[in-house]
C-alpha positions in Angstrom: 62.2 24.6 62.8 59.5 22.3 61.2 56.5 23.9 59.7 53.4 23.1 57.2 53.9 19.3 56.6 53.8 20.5 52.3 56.4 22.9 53.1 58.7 20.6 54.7 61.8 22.2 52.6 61.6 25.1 54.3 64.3 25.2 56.7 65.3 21.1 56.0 68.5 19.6 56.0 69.3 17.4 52.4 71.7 14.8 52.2 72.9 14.3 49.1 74.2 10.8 48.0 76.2 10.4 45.0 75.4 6.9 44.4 78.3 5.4 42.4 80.7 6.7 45.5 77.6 5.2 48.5 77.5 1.6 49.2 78.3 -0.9 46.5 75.7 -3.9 47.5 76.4 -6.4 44.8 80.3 -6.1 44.9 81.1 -4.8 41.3 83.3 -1.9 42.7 80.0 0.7 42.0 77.9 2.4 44.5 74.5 1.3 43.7 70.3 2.0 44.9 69.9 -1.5 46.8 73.4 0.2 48.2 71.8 3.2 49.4 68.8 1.0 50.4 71.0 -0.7 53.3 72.4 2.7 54.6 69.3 4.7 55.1 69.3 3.9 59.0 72.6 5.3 59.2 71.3 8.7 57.0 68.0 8.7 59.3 70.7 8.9 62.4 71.7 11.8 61.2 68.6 13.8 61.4 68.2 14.9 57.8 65.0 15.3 56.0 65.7 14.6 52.7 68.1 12.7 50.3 69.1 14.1 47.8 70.2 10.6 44.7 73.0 12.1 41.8 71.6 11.0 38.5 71.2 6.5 38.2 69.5 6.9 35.1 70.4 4.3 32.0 73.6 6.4 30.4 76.4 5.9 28.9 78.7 7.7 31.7 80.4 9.5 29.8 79.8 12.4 32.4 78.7 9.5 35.0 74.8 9.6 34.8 74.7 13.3 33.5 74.0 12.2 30.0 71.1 10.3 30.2 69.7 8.2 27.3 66.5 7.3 29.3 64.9 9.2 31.6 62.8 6.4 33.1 65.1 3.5 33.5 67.4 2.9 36.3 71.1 2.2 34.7 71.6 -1.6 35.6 74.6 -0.8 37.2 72.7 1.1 39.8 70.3 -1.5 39.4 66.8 -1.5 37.8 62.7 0.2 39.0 61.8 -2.4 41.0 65.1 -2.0 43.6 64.2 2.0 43.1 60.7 1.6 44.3 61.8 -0.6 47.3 64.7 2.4 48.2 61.7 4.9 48.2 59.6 2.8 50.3 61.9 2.4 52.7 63.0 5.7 52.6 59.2 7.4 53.3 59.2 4.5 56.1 62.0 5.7 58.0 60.5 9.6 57.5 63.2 10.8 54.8 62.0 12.2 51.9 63.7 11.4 48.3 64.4 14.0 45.7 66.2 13.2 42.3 68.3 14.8 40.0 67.0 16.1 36.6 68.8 16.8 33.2 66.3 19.3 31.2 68.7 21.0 29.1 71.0 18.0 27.6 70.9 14.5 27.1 73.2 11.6 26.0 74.3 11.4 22.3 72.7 7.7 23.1 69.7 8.8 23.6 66.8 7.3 21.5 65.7 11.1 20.4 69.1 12.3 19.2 69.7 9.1 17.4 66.8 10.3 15.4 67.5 13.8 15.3 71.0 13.2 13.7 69.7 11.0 10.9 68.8 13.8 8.5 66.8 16.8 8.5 63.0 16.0 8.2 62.6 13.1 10.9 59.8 13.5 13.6 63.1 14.6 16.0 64.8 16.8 13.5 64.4 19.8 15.5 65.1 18.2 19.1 67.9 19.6 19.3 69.3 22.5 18.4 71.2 22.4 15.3 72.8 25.4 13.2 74.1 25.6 9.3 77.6 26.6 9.3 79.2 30.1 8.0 80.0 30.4 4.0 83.9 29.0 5.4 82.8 26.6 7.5 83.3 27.5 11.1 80.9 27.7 14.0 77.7 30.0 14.0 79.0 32.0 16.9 81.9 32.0 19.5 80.1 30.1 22.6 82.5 27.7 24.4 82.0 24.7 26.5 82.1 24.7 30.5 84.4 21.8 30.3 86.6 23.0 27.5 86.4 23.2 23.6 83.8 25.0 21.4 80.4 24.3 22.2 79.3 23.6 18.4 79.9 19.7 17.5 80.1 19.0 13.7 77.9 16.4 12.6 78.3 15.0 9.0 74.7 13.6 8.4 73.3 16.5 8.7 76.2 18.6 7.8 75.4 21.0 10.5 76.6 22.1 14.0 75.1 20.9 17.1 74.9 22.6 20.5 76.8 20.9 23.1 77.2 23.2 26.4 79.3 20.6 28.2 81.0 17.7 26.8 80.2 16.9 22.9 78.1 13.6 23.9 75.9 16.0 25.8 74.1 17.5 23.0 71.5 20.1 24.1 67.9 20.2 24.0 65.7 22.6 21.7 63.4 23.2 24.5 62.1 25.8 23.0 60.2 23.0 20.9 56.9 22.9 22.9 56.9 19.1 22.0 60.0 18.6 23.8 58.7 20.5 26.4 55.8 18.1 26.7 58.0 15.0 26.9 60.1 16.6 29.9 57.3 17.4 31.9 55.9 13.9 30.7 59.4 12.1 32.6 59.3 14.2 35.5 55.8 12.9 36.2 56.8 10.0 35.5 58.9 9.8 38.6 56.6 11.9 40.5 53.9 9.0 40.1 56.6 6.4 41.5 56.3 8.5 44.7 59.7 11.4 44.7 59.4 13.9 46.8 61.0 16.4 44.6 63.9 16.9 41.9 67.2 18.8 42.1 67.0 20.6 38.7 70.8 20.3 37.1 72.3 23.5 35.3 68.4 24.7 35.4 69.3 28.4 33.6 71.1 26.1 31.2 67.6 25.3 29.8 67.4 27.7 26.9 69.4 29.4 24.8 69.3 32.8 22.7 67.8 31.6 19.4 69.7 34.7 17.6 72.8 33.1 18.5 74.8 36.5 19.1 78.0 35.9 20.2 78.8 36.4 23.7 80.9 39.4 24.7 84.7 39.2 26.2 85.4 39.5 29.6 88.3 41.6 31.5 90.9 38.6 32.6 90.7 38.0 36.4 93.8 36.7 36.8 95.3 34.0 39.6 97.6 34.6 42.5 100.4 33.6 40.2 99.0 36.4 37.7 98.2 33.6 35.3 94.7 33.8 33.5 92.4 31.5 34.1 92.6 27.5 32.9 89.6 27.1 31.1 88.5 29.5 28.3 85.1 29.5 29.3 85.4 32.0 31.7 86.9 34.5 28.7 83.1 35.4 28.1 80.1 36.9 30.0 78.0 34.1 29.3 74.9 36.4 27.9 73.3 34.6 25.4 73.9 30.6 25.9 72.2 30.7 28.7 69.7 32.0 31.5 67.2 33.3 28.9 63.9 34.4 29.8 62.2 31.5 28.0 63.6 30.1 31.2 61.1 31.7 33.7 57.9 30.7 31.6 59.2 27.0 31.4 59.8 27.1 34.8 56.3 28.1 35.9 54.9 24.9 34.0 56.8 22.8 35.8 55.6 24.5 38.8 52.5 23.8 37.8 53.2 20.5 37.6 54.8 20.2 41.0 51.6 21.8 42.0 49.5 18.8 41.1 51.8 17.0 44.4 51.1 18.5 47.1 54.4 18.6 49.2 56.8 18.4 46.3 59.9 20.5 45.6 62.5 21.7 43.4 65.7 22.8 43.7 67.3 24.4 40.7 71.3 24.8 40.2 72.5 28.1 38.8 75.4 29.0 37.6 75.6 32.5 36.1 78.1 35.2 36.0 75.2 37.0 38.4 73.6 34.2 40.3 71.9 36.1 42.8 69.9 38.2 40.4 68.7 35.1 38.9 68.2 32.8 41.9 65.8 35.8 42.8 63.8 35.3 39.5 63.8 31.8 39.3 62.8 31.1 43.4 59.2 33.1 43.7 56.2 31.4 44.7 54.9 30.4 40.7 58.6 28.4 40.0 60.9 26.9 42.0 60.8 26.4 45.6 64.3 27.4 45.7 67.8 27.4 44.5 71.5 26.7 45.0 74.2 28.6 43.2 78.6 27.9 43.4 78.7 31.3 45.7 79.5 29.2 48.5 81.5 26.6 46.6 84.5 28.8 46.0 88.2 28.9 47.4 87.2 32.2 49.4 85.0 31.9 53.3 86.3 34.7 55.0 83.8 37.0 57.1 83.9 39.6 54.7 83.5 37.3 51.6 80.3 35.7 53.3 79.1 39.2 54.1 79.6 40.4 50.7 77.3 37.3 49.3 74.8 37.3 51.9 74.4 41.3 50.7 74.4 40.1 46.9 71.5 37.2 47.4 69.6 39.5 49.5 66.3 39.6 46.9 66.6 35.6 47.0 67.3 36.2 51.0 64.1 37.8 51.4 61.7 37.1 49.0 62.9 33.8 47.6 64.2 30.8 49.2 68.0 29.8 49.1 69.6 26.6 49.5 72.8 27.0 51.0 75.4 24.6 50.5 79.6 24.4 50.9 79.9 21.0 48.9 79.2 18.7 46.3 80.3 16.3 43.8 81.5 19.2 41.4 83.6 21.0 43.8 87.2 20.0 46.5 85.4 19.4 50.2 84.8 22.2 52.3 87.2 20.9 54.5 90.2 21.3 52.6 89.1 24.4 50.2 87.9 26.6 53.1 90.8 25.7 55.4 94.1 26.9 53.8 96.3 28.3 56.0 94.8 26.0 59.1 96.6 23.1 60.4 94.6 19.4 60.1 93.2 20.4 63.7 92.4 23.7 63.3 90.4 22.1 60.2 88.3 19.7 62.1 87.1 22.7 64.7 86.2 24.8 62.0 84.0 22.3 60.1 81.3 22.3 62.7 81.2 26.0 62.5 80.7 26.1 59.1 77.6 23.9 59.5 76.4 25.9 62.3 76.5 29.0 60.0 74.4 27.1 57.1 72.0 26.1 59.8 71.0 29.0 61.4 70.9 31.3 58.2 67.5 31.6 56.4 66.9 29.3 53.9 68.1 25.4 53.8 71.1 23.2 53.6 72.6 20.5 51.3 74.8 18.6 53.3 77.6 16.3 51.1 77.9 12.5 51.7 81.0 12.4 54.0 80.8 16.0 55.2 79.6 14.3 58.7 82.8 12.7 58.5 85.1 15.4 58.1 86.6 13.9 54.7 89.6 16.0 53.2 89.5 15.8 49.1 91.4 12.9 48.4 94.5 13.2 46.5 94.4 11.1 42.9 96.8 9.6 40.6 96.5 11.0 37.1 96.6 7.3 36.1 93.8 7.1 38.3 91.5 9.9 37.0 88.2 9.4 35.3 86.5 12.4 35.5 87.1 14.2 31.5 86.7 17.6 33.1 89.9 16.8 34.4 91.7 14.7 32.4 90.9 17.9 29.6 92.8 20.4 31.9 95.4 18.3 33.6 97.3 19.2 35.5 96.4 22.6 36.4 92.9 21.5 37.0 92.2 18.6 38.5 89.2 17.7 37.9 86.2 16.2 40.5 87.4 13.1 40.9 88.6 14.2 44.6 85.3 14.7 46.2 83.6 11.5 44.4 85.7 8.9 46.3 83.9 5.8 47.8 82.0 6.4 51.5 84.4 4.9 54.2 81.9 3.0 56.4 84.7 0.5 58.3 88.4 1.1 59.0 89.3 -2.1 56.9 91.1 -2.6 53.9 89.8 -6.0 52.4 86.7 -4.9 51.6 88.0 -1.3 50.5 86.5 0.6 53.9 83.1 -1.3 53.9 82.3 0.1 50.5 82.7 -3.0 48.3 84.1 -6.5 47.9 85.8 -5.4 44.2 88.5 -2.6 43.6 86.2 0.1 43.8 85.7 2.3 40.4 88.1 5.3 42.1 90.5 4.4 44.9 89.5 4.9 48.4 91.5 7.1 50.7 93.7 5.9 53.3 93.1 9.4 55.2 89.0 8.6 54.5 89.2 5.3 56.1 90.9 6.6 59.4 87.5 8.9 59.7 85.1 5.9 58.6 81.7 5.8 60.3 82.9 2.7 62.5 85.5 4.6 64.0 83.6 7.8 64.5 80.1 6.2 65.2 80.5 5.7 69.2 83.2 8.5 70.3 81.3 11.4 71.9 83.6 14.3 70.5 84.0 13.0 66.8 83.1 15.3 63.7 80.0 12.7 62.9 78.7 12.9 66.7 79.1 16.8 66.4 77.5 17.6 62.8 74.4 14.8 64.8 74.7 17.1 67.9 74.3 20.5 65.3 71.5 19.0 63.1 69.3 18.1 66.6 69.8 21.3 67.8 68.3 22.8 64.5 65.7 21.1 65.1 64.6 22.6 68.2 64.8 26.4 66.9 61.8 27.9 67.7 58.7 28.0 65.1 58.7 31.5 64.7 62.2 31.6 63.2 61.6 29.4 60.1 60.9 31.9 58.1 62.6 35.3 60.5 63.9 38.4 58.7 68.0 38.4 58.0 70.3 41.1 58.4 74.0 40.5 58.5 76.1 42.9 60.8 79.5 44.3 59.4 81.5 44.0 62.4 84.6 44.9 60.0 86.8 41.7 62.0 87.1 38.1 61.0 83.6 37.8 63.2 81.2 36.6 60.8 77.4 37.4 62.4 73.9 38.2 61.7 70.4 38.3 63.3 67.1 36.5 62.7 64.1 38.5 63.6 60.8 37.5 63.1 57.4 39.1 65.1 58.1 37.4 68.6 62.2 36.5 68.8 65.3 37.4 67.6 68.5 35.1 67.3 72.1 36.7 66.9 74.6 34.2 65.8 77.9 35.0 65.8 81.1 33.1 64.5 84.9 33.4 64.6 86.2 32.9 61.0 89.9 34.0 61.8 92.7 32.6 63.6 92.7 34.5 66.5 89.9 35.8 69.7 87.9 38.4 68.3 86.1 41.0 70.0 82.3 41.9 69.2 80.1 44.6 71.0 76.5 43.6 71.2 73.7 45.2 70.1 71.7 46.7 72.9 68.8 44.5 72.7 70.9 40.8 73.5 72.2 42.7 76.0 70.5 40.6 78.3 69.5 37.7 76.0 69.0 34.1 76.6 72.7 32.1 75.5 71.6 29.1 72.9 74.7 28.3 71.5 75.2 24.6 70.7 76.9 22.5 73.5 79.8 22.1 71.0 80.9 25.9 71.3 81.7 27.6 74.4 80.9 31.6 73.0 79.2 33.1 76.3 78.4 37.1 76.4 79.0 38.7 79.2 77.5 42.4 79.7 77.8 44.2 76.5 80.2 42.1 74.7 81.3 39.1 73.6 84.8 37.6 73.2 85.2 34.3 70.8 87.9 32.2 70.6 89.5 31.1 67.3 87.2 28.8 65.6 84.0 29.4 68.7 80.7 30.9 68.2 77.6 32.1 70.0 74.1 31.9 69.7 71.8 34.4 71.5 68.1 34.3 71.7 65.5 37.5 72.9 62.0 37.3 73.5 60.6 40.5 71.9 58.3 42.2 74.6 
């Protein structure tokens, strides 16, 4: 399902890398670009369109790359421009686009600007970042927390006031609503833009701006756990209504779109996490800012039918009228393949991964698929000794942290050079259970989860034209069947999927009655008459010609 060569996102499938965890290619025990370089055969086999690089910029790494303190230098532990340029060119050789990460609403206490900023109050920088007196007795100016734990207000005694930190307090954040600051970030975007990206992956994009009243944020009812335990981290004690997703937002966001516009075929996708992602991955994905967005609805502990139709019914607006990226994993979150199979043995596990891809596939909009996802990796199970990730070294041991999903890529089924991803004792351990599944072991047998997701991705490919952009409506069939049609003015797909442990039942809607059966080879779903029986872990895809 290809379409105008500008609009290539449409539809795509992204592969995002997380290079510390890729291919380490001067043996330092760190994932680095010539690493990625030297692998991209083995991404183009796969059939993606894109790759998607987690931040290599020069950083201290304290959040590894995520507080940057330059935005146009490669860290030299991922190497340096020159070795970038070479991974692009190879990468537009072999037909795979590149998009980067970008970090508008924080940067590194490092950085160059908030080493200026701190000195005093009347530098060039002094109002870079957002800084705040404190109240007559000292405290904070307000009650906003940090996602990874703490206050978000960081004392600083040269300028005797508070600093806005939204994350860890060496990510101090942005005054964006400074139009020179503004400037400069559009400034480093085209920056990389020039050096030939294809687009950028916006990081905590509603994060961007914040209310400059600074009212406190309001409490929210306690969802508690299974164990009737309230949650770990205090952050989620508040509705998060005036640190973020502000509507200074949606006029930044239109500049860079204008800037995007200046490169033909560029794209962005933004990350949002909100308390109502939906309603703002509508605003942010129309046609004058981002191409489209991702949020964590997918990313949770919960993929039952009626979860997914729940969420598909909650991002309708972004369904319809914007563009959604869907994704089930990433370097922030446990695999898919452990956190949506609880309950399922190992085997049941593997079955149900290809579904799970087949479902992100066919919906409308397109997918971010995880470095090791074609693998069928588990989260791997680390030492607290071991840990390095301070998200979860701050709420040890109930939370662990994303240390898990980060491990090193298992290319060969060998120890001595830790799985094929480096000579050196890699910066986290690899997994024993990874390097059973490494890509030498799965690359040549017919039936294994790599061979499968290649198998799923080809026949994505060969959708017809006229469903790239189809009409989506899900169908409530009140049973662990998840499914939903695709219509657009000459076809209409119904694709159907057994989420539960057990056959389930489904009667078809009069019109695929009759229809043509385009299920993937994989599955053996097959409608006979007027219904259709799936097997635990199956699916079926049907396709009608509208007269």
């Amino acid at each position: 399902m290809s379409g105008n060569s500008y609009e290539w996102w449409r539809n795509s499938v992204i592969y995002q890398i997380y290079p510390r965890s890729f291919c380490d290619a001067n043996g330092d025990g760190i994932g680095d670009i010539p690493g990625i370089t030297q692998k991209l055969d083995y991404v183009k086999s796969l059939g993606v369109d894109a790759i998607w690089i987690s931040p290599f910029f020069k950083s201290p790494m304290v959040d590894f790359g995520y507080d940057v303190a330059d935005y146009r230098d490669v860290d030299p532990i991922f190497g340096n421009l020159e070795d970038f340029d070479r991974m692009i060119e190879a990468a537009h050789e072999r037909g795979l686009k590149v998009i980067i990460d970008q970090i508008l609403s924080h940067t590194s206490d490092q950085h160059p600007w908030f080493q200026e900023s701190r000195a005093n109050r009347n530098n060039p920088k002094a109002d870079w970042y957002v800084w705040v007196d404190p109240k007559e007795d000292g405290t904070p100016p307000n009650n906003w927390v940090s996602v990874f734990g703490g206050g978000s207000w960081r004392w600083c005694t040269r300028r005797r006031q508070y600093y806005l930190a939204n994350f860890l307090k060496e990510q101090p954040d942005l005054n964006v609503h400074n139009p020179e600051v503004q400037e400069q970030l559009l400034a480093d975007m085209k920056f990389w833009l020039d050096r030939g990206v294809d687009g950028f992956r916006l990081d905590a994009v509603n994060f961007i701006f914040h209310q400059q009243a600074l009212g406190n944020n309001p409490a929210r009812p306690l969802k508690l756990d299974e164990k009737g335990l309230p949650p770990v981290n205090h952050y989620d004690y508040q509705w998060h209504q005036n640190d973020k997703s502000q509507p200074e937002n949606l006029v930044f966001l239109q500049r860079v779109r204008q800037l995007m516009d200046q490169y033909p075929g560029t794209v962005t996708v933004g990350e949002v996490g909100d308390d109502n992602t939906h309603k703002i991955m509508a605003e942010y994905t129309t046609e004058k800012r981002l191409h489209m967005a991702y949020s964590f609805d997918l990313l949770t502990e919960d993929c039952s039918a009626g979860f997914l139709r729940e969420t598909l019914e909650k991002n309708r607006d972004v369904i319809e009228k914007g563009w959604p990226c869907w994704s089930i994993s990433n370097h922030d979150v446990p695999r898919s393949i452990t956190r949506w199979n609880k309950g399922f043995s190992d085997d049941q596990a593997d079955a149900r991964a290809p579904l799970f891809l087949l479902m992100q596939l066919a919906l409308r909009g397109s997918v971010c698929l995880y470095q090791g996802e074609e693998l069928g990796l588990p989260e791997a199970e680390i030492a607290y000794e071991d840990l390095v990730d301070p998200y979860g070294i701050n709420l040890w041991p109930e939370f662990k942290g994303r240390d898990g999903c980060r491990t090193p890529m298992p290319w060969t089924n060998t120890s001595e050079d830790n799985a094929g991803f480096s000579t050196a004792k890699p910066w986290l351990p690899v997994s024993g259970e990874h390097q059973q599944r490494a890509v030498e072991v799965q690359q040549d047998a017919q039936r294994s989860m790599l061979n499968r997701f290649r198998a799923l991705i080809e026949w994505h490919r060969e959708l017809p034209q006229s469903l790239a952009t189809a009409e989506q409506e899900v169908i409530d069939t009140g049973s662990d069947l998840f499914a939903f049609v695709r219509r657009s003015d000459s076809e209409e797909m119904l694709v159907v999927l057994n989420l539960g442990q057990n056959s389930g039942t489904l009667e078809l809607p009069a019109e695929f009655f009759c229809a043509h059966n385009i299920t993937p080879a994989l599955f053996a779903g097959n409608a006979e008459g007027n219904s259709l029986e799936l097997a635990a872990a199956d699916a079926c895809v049907l396709l009608r010609k509208k007269a």
